[in-house]
C-alpha positions as CSV (number, residue, x, y, z in Angstrom):
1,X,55.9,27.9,31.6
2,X,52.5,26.8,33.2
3,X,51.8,23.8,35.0
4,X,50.3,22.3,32.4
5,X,52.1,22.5,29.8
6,X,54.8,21.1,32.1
7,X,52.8,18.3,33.5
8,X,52.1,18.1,29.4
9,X,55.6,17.6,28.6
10,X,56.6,15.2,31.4
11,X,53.9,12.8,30.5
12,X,54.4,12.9,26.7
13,X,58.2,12.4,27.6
14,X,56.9,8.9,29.6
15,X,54.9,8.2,26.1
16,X,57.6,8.9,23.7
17,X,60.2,6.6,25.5
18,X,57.4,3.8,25.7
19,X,57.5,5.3,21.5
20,X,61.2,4.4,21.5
21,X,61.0,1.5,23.5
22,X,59.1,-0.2,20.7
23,X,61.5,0.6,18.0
24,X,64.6,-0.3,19.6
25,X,62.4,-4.2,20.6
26,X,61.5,-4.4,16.6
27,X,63.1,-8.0,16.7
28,X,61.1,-9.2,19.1
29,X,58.0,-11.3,18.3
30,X,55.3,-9.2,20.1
31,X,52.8,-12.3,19.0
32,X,55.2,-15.2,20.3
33,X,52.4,-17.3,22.1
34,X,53.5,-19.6,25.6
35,X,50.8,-21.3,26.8
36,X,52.6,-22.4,29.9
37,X,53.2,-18.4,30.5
38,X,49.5,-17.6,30.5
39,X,47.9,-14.6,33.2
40,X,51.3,-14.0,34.8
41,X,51.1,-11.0,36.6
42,X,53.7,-8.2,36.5
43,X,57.3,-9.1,37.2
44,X,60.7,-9.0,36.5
45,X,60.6,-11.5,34.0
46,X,57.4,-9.7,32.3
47,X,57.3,-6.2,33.1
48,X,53.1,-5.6,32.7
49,X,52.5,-9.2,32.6
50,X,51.2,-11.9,29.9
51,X,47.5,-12.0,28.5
52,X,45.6,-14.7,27.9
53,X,48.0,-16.7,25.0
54,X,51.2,-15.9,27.2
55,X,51.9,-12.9,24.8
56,X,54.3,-10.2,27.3
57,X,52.1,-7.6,27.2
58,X,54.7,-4.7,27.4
59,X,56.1,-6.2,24.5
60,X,52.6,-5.4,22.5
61,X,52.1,-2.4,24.0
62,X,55.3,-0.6,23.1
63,X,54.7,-2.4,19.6
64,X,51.4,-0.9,19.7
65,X,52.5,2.5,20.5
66,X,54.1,3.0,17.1
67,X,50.7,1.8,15.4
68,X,48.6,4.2,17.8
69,X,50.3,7.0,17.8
70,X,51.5,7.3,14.0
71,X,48.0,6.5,12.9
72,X,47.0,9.6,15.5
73,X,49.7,11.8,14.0
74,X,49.0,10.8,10.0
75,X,45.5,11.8,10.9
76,X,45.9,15.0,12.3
77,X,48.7,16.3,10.0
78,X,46.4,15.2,7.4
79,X,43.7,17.5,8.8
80,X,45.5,20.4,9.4
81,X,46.6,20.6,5.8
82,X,43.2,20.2,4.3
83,X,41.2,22.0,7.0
84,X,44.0,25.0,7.0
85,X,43.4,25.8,3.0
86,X,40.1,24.9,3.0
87,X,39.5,27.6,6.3
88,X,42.3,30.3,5.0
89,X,40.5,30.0,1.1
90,X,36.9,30.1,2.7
91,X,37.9,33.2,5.3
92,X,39.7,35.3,2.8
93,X,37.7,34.9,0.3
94,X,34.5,35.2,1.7
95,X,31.2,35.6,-0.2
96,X,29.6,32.5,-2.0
97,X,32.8,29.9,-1.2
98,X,33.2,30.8,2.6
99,X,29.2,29.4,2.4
100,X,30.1,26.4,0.4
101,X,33.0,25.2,2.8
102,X,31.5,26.5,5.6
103,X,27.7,24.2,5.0
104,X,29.6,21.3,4.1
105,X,31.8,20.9,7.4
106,X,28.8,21.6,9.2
107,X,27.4,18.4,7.7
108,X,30.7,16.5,8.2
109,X,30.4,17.7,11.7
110,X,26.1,16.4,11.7
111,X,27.0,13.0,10.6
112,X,27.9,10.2,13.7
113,X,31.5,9.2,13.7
114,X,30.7,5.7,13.9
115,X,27.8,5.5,11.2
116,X,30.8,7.2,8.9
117,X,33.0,4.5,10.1
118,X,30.9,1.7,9.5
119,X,30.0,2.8,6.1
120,X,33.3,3.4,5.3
121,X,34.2,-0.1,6.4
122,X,31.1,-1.5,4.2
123,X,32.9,0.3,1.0
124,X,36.9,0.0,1.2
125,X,37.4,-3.0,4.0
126,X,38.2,-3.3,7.5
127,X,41.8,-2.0,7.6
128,X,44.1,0.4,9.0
129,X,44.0,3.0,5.9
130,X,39.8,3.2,6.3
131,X,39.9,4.0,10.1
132,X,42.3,6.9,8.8
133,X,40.4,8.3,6.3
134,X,37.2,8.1,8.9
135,X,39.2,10.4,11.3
136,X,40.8,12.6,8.8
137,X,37.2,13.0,7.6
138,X,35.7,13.7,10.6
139,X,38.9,16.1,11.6
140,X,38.6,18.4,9.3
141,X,35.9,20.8,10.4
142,X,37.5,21.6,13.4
143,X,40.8,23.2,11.5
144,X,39.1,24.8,8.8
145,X,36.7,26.7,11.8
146,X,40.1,27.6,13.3
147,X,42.1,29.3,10.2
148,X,38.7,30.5,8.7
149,X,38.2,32.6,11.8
150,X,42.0,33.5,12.2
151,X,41.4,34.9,8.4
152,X,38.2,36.6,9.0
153,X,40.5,38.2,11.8
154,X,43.2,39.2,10.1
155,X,42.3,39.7,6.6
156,X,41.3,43.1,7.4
157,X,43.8,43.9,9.4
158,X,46.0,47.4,8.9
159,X,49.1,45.6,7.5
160,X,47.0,43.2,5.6
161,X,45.7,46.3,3.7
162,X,49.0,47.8,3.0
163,X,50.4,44.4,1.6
164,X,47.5,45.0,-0.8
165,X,48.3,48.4,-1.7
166,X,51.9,47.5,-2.0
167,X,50.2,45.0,-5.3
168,X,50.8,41.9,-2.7
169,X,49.3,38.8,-4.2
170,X,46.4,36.9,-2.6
171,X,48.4,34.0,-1.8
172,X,51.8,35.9,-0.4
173,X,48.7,37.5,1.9
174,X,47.4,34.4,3.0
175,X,50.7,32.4,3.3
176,X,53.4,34.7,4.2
177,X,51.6,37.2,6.6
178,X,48.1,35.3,7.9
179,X,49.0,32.0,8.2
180,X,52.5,32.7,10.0
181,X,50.3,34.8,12.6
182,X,47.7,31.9,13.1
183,X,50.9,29.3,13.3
184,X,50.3,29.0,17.2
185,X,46.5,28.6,17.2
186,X,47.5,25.6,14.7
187,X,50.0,24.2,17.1
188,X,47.7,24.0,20.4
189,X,44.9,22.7,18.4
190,X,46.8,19.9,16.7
191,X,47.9,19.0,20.3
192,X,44.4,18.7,21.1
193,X,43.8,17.4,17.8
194,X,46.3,14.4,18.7
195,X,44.7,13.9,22.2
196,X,41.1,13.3,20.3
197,X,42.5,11.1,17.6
198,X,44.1,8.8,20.2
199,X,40.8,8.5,21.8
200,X,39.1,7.6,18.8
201,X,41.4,5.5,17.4
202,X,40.9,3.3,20.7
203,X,37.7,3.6,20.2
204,X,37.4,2.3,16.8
205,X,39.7,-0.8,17.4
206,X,37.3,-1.4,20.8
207,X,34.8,-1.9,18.7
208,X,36.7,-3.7,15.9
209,X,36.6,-0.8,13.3
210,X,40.6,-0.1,13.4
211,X,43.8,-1.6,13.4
212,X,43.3,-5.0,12.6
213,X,44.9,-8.4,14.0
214,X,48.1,-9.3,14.2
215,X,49.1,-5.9,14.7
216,X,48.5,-4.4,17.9
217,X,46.6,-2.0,19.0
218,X,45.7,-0.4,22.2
219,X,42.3,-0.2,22.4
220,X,42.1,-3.4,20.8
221,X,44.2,-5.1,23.5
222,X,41.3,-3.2,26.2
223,X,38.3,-5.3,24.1
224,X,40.2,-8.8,24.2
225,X,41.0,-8.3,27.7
226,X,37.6,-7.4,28.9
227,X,36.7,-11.2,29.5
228,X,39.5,-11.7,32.6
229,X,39.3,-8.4,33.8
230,X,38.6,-10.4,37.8
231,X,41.7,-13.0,37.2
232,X,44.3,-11.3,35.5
233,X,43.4,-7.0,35.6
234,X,46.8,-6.5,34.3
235,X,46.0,-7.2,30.8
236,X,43.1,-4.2,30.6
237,X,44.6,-1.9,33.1
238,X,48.1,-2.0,30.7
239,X,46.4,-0.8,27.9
240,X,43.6,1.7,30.0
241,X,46.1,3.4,31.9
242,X,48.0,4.2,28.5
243,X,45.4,5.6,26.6
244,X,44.5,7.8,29.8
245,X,47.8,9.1,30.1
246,X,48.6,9.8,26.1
247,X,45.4,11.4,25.8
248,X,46.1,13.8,29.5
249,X,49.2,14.1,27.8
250,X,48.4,16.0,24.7
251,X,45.4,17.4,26.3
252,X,47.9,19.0,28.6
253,X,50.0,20.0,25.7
254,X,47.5,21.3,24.0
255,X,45.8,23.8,26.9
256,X,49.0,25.0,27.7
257,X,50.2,26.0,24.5
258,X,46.8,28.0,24.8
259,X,47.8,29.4,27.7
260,X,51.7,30.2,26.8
261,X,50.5,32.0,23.9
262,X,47.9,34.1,25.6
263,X,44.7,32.9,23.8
């Protein structure tokens, strides 16, 4: 096992008990406001503090987690479904279609994340369910490049012809021996996949595009506590230091999964 894909592990471990952490605190009234608790720094009684309304901040950012990273996961499960038949139809297939899917994610992949955002926002609201089908848009290409090319690869491939000559059907060729041999490409770049959704979701709910209020979110809780980042750092470097680490984390994953495999 290389280093990072341990360093990978260990640090996804750290996210998934902060994961757990806000399941097992679901009681708990992450938006409990106390004004006479307000900026108090890190300490027993408040393990990363309170933010500007008295609100314990590792409260909202364990809640958060679950809001952050399911939204992450939705998105790139999501994507690899679509972009895996979209790629594996458009690389066996070839000819006319492989052009069709192929020009259209290249103008997915043209048009800005945020304008897509924004516009999307402008059509079906300002919510949690049109952040996610802004990143599952914008997602997609990336998959369907990887499991087009793995087809491309394989398709003419020696046992690939024999399955044919044997009167194998087109889809026990494409499920049963391309995509089980393009299963760990898939894996590392869903890893990586993860690590760029996390990062854009922050970004999107920095700039007010995601998960909405009262729910917390991360990147969220990084643009409200932009204003006492002097007085009280706590509540921005909380939130910072967590989206750092989740996306070195799966970035980590995702790289040495790469590596482990031998691509």
């Amino acid at each position: 096992m290389n280093g990072e894909l341990k360093a990978g592990l260990v640090l996804s471990a750290l996210i998934l008990v902060l994961l757990a952490t806000g399941f097992v605190l679901m009681g708990r009234d992450y938006n409990a406001i106390n004004p006479g608790l307000r900026f108090q720094p890190p300490g027993p009684g408040h393990l990363l503090g309170t933010d500007n309304f008295g609100r314990d901040i590792f409260l909202r950012m364990a809640a958060g987690s679950r809001y952050t990273i399911a939204l992450a996961l939705c998105t790139v499960a999501g994507a690899v479904l679509i972009g895996s038949a979209l790629g594996l139809f458009a690389g066996y297939t070839g000819g006319i279609p492989d052009e069709i899917v192929m020009r259209l994610m290249d103008a997915i992949s043209s048009f800005p994340g945020i304008l897509l955002a924004l516009a999307l926002v402008a059509l079906l609201g300002n919510s949690q369910f049109t952040l996610f089908i802004a990143l599952l848009i914008l997602f997609i290409p990336s998959f369907t490049r990887i499991m087009r090319s793995g087809a491309l690869e394989f398709k003419h491939a020696d046992f690939i012809l024999a399955e044919r000559l044997l009167g194998a059907s087109p889809a026990r060729i494409v499920f049963v021996h391309i995509l089980p041999n393009l299963a760990h490409s898939l894996l590392s770049a869903a890893a990586l996949g993860l690590s760029n959704a996390i990062l854009a979701e922050a970004a999107m709910s920095y700039l007010g595009l995601g998960i909405q209020p009262p729910l917390p979110s991360w990147g969220r809780m990084l643009s409200e506590s932009q204003n006492f980042l002097y007085n009280a750092p706590w509540c921005a470097l909380a939130p910072g230091i967590f989206i750092m680490l989740t996306v070195i984390a799966f970035h980590c994953l995702g790289d040495g999964l790469r590596r482990f495999f031998g691509e």
